[in-house]
C-alpha positions as CSV (number, residue, x, y, z in Angstrom):
1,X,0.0,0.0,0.0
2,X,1.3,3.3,-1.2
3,X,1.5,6.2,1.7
4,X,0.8,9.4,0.3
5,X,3.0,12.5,2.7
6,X,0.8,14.6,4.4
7,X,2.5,17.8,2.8
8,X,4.9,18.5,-0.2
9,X,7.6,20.6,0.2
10,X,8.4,24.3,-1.2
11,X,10.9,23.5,-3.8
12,X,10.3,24.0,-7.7
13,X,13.3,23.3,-10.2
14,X,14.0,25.8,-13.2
15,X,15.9,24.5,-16.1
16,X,19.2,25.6,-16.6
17,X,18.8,27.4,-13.4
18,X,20.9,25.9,-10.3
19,X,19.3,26.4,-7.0
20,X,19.9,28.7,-3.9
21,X,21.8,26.9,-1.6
22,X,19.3,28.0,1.2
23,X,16.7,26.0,-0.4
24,X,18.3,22.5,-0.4
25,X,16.8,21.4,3.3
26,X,19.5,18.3,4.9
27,X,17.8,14.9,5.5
28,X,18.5,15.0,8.8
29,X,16.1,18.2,9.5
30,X,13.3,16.3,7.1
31,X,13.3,12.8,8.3
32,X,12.3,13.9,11.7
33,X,9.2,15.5,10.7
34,X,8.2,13.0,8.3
35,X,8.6,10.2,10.7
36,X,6.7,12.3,12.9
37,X,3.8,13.0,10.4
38,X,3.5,8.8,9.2
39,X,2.8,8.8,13.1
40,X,0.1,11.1,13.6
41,X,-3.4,10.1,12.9
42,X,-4.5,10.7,9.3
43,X,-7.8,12.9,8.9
44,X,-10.1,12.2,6.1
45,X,-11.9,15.3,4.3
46,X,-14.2,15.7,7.1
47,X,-12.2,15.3,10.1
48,X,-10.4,17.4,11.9
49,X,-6.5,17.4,11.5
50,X,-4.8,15.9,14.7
51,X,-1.8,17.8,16.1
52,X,0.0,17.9,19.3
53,X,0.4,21.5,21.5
54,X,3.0,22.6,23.7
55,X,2.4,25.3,26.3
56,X,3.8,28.7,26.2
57,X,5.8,29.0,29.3
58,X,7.9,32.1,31.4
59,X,10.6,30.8,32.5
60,X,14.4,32.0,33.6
61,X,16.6,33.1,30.4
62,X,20.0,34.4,30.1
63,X,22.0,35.3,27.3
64,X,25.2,32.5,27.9
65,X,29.1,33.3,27.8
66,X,31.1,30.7,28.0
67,X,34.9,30.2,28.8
68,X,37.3,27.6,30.7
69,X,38.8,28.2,33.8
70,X,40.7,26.4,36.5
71,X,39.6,25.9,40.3
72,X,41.4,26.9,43.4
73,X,41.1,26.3,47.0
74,X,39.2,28.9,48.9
75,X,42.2,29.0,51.2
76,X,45.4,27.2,51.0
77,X,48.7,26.9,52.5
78,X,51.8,24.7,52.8
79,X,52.8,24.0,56.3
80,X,56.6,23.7,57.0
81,X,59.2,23.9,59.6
82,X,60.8,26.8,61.2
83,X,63.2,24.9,63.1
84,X,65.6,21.9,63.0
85,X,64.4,19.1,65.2
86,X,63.1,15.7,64.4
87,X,59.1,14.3,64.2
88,X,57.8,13.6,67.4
89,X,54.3,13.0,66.7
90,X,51.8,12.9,63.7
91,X,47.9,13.6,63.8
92,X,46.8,13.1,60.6
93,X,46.1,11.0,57.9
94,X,45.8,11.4,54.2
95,X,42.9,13.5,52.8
96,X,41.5,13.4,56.5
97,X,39.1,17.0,57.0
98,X,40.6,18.6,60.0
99,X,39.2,21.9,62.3
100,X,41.1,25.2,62.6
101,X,43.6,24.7,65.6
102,X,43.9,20.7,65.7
103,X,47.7,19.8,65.9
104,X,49.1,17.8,63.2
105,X,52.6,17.8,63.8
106,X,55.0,18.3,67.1
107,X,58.5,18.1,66.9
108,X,61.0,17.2,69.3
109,X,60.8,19.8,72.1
110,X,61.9,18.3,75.4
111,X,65.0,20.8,75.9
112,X,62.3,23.5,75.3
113,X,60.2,22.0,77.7
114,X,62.5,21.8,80.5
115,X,63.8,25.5,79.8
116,X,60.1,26.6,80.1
117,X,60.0,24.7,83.6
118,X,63.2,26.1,84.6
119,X,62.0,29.9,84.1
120,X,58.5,28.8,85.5
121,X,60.5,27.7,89.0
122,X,62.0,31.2,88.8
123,X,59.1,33.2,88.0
124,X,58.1,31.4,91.1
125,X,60.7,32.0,93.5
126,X,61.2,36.0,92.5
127,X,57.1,35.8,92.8
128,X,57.7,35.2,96.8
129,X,60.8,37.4,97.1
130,X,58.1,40.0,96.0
131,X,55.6,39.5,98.4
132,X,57.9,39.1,101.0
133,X,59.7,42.3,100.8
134,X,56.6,43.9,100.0
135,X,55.1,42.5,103.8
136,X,58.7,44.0,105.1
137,X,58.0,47.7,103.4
138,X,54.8,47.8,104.8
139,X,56.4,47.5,108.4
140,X,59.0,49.9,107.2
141,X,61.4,46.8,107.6
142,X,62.9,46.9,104.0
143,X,63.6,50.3,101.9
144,X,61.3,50.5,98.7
145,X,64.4,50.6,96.1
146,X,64.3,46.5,97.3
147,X,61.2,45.5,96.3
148,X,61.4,47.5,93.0
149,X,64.1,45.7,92.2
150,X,62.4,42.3,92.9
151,X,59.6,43.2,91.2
152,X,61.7,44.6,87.9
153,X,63.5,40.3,88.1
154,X,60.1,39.0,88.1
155,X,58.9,40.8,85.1
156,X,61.8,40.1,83.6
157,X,61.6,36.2,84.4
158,X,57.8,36.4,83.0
159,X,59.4,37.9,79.8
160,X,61.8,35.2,79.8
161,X,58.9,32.7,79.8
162,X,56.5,34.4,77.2
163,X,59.3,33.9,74.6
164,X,59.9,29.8,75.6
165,X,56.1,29.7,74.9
166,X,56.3,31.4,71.2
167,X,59.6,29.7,70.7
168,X,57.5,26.4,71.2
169,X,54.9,27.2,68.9
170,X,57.2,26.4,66.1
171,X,57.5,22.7,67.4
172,X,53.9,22.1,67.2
173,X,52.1,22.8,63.9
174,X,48.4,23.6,64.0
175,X,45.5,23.9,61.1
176,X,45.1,27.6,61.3
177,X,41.7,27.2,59.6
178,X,39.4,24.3,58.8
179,X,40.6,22.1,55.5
180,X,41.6,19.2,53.9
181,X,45.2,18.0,54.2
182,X,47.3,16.4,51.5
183,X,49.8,13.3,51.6
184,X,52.0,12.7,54.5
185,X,55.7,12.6,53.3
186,X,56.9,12.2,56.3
187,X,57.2,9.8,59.6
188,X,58.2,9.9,63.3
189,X,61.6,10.5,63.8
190,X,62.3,12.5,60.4
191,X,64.4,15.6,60.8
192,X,63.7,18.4,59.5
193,X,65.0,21.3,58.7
194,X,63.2,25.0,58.4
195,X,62.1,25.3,55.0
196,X,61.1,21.5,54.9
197,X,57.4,21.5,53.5
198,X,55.4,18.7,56.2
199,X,51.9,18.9,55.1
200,X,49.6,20.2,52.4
201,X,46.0,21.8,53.9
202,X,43.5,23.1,51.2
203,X,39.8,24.4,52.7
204,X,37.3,23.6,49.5
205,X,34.3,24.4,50.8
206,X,34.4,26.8,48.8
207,X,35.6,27.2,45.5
208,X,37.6,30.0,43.8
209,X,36.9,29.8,39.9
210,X,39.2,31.6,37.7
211,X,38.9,32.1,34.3
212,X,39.3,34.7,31.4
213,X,36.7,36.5,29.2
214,X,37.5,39.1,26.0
215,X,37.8,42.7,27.0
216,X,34.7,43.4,25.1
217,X,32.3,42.0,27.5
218,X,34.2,43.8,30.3
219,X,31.0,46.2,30.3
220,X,28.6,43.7,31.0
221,X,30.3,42.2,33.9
222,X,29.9,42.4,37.5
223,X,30.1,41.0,40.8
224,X,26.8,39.0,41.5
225,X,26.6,37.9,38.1
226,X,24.9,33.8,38.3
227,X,27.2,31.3,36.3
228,X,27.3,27.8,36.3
229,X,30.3,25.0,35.5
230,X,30.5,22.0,34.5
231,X,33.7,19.5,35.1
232,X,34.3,16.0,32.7
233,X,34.7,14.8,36.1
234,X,30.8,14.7,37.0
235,X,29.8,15.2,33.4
236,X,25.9,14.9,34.5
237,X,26.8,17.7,37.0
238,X,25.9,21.9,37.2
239,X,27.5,23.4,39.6
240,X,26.2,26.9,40.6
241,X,28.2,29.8,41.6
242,X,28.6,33.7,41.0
243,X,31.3,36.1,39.8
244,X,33.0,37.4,42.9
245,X,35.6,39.6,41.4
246,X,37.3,41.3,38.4
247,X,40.6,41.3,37.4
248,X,42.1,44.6,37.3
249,X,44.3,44.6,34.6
250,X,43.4,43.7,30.7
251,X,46.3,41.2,29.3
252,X,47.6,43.0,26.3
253,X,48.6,39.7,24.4
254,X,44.8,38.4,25.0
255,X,42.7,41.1,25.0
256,X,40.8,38.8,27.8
257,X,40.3,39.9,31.4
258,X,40.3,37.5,34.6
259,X,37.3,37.2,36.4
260,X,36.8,35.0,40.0
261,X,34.1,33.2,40.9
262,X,32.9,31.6,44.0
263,X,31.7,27.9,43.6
264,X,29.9,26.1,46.5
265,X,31.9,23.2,47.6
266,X,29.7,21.3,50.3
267,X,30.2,17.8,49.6
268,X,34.2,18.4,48.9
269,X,34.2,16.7,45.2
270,X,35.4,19.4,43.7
271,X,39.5,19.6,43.9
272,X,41.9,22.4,43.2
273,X,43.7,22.4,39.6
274,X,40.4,20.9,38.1
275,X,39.6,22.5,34.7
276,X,35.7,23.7,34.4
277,X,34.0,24.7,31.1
278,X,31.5,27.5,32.6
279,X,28.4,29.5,31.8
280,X,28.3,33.0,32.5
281,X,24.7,34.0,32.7
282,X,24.4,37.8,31.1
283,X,21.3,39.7,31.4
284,X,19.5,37.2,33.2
285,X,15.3,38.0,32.8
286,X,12.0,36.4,32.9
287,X,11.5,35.3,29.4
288,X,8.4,33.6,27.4
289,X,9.5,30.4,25.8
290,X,8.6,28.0,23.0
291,X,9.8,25.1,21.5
292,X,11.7,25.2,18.4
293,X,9.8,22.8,16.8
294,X,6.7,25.4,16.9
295,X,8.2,28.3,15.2
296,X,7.1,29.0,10.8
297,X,9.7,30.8,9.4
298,X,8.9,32.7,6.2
299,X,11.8,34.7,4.6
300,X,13.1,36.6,7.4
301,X,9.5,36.3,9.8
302,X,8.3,33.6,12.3
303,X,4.9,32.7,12.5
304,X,3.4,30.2,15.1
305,X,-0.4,28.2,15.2
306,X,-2.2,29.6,17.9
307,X,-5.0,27.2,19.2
308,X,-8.1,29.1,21.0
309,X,-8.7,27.0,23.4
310,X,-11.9,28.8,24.3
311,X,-12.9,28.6,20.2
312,X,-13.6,25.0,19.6
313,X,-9.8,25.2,19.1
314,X,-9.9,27.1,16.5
315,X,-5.9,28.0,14.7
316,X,-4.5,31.7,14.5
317,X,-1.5,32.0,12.0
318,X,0.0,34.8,14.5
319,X,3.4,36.4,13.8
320,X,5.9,36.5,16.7
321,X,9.3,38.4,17.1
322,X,12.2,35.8,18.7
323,X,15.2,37.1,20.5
324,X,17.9,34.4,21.5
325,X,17.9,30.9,21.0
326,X,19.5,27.5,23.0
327,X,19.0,24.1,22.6
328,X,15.6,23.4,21.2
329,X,13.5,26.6,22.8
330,X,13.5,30.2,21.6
331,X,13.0,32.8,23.5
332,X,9.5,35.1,22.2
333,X,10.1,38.8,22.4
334,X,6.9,39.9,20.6
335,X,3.2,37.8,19.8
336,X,2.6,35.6,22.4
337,X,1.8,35.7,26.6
338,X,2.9,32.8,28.9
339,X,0.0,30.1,29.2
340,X,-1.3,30.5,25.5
341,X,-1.2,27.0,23.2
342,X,0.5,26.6,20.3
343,X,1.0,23.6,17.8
344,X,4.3,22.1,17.6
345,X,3.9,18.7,15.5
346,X,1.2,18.2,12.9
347,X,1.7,21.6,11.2
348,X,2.0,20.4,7.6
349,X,-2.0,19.7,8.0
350,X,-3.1,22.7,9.6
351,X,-4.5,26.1,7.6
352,X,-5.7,29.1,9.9
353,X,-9.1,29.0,10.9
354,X,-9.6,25.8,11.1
355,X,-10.5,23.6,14.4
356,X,-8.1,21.0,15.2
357,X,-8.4,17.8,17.4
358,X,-5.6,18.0,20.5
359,X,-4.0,14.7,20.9
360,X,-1.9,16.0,23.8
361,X,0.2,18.9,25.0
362,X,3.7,17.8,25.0
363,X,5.9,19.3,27.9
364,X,8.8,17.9,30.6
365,X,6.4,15.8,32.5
366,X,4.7,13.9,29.1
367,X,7.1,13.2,25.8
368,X,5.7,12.9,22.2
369,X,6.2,9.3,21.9
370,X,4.0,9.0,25.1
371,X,1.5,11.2,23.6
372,X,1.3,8.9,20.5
373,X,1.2,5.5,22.1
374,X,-1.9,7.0,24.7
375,X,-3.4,7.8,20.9
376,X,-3.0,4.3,19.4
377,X,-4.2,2.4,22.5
378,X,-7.6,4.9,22.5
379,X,-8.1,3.8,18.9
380,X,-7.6,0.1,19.1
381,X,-9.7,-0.2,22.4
């Protein structure tokens, strides 16, 4: 049985004439539309033409700007030794997420320790010369040039002590904020040596984005500005974030400008040195979008099928305006309002003014194919 196409398409042939190249149309765009059109129900001369609607929707828009950057730790430092001494004690392991003032490392410091006791016995002892020539003044028993003079040796001895305690700060390294640490290099009983890098300690929380733009869209940017990125890492993954600063200086070899972001971080899979393909989101609005697949384009005009819904669903060839475009939705800046029902598949059929029969309204929650199948179970029950 021969199948007759539900429509012919535009293209005449003039001899000795070659054609436009605009009006050779690729299989690929075609086969779609006819596989589509065998699908949907056939009308006879009477009927009604079947099509299938989708629903003008306001939804977020942005016009997109895309670059590459690279991710950095929020904070991060290298921690290293100050002093010569060997590894007394580790508290760390590898990759292990650590608080701001947990110690990680102590070095050998027993001949600190016991100078620090030594100065704490005197503090002690020039502590009761104090008092005791200071009970003696009072009864006019010991002149006052004494106990000023005991009381300049115990400053001095609590002087003495204050610098054992910094000095032993550089034996026992501490996170000075909360992170993630890195391999450990080393073991107990290692001697190092100041300069000696001991430990690694990244916080990623937080991400710091960094990547460069062309100086032209310098105007549009600004702090606040939403973005998202995407890693080959977690291919299936958006991460959100927003520009957090702008690089001062325009590269002169480039002609780009750095900009920083801030990435949340919460579940730590994000690492430092990872590359990210992101999406800067410019001029981010409220815009009224349709699909692709509704839009009738005629020289250098669109045109959509209205159905009035309240008209027996009557069609209205209207004329729209579109602004930008992503992958399969265009954005409406003229000729239609959010909730309003257009026809996206069975358009070949339809004239204006005519009534058509709704098989379905296609949208995220219900797909064509489900649309059809509902169809073809109605008609063989």
């Amino acid at each position: 049985m021969n199948h007759r196409l539900p429509f012919s398409l535009p293209v005449s042939l003039t001899v000795g004439r070659a054609l436009p190249a605009r009006l050779f149309v690729p299989l690929f765009v075609l086969l779609p539309a006819l596989l589509l059109a065998l699908a949907l129900p056939q009308a006879s001369a009477n009927e009604r033409a079947a099509v299938i609607a989708s629903r003008v929707t306001l939804e977020p828009w942005s016009d997109p700007l895309e670059a590459l950057g690279t991710l950095r730790a929020d904070e991060s430092v290298t921690l290293s030794a100050t002093v010569t001494e060997t590894v007394a004690e580790l508290n760390f392991r590898d990759g292990e997420v650590v608080e701001a003032g947990q110690l990680l490392i102590r070095l050998e410091d027993a001949e600190q320790q016991a100078q620090l006791r030594a100065a704490e016995a005197l503090r002690d002892e020039r502590r009761s010369a104090v008092t005791r020539l200071s009970q003696l003044q009072e009864r006019n028993m010991a002149p006052r040039a004494d106990v000023e003079d005991s009381q300049a040796r115990l400053r001095q001895v609590q002087a003495e002590i204050q610098g054992l305690e910094a000095r032993l700060t550089n034996y026992r390294l501490r996170a000075p904020f909360d992170g993630v640490v890195g391999f450990r290099n080393i073991s107990v009983g290692s001697l190092v040596t100041p300069g000696t890098e001991l430990v690694t300690l990244d916080k990623t929380d937080v991400m710091k984005l960094d990547f460069r733009v062309p100086e032209v869209f310098l105007a549009i940017l600004e702090p606040g500005l939403p973005l998202t990125a995407r890693s080959a890492a977690f291919p299936d993954e958006r991460f959100s974030g927003e520009v957090a600063s702008i690089g001062s200086r325009i590269d002169p070899v480039s002609r780009s400008v750095t900009v920083r972001a801030e990435l949340a971080n919460p579940e730590l899979r994000l690492r430092p040195g990872m590359l990210m393909e992101v999406v800067v989101e410019r001029r981010p609005r409220d815009a009224v979008v349709v699909p692709e697949s509704v839009l009738i384009p005629s020289g250098e005009r669109h045109f959509v099928m209205v159905i009035d819904e309240a008209n027996d669903n009557r069609l209205e060839r209207r004329r729209v305006t579109i602004g930008e475009r992503r992958t399969g939705q265009a954005e409406i800046l003229e000729g239609l309002a959010a909730g309003e029902l257009v026809v996206s598949h069975g358009l070949q059929r339809t004239h204006e003014g005519e009534s058509v029969r709704l098989l379905g309204i296609a949208d995220d929650a219900t797909s064509i194919g489900e649309i059809l199948e509902a169809t073809r179970e109605e008609g063989n029950a």
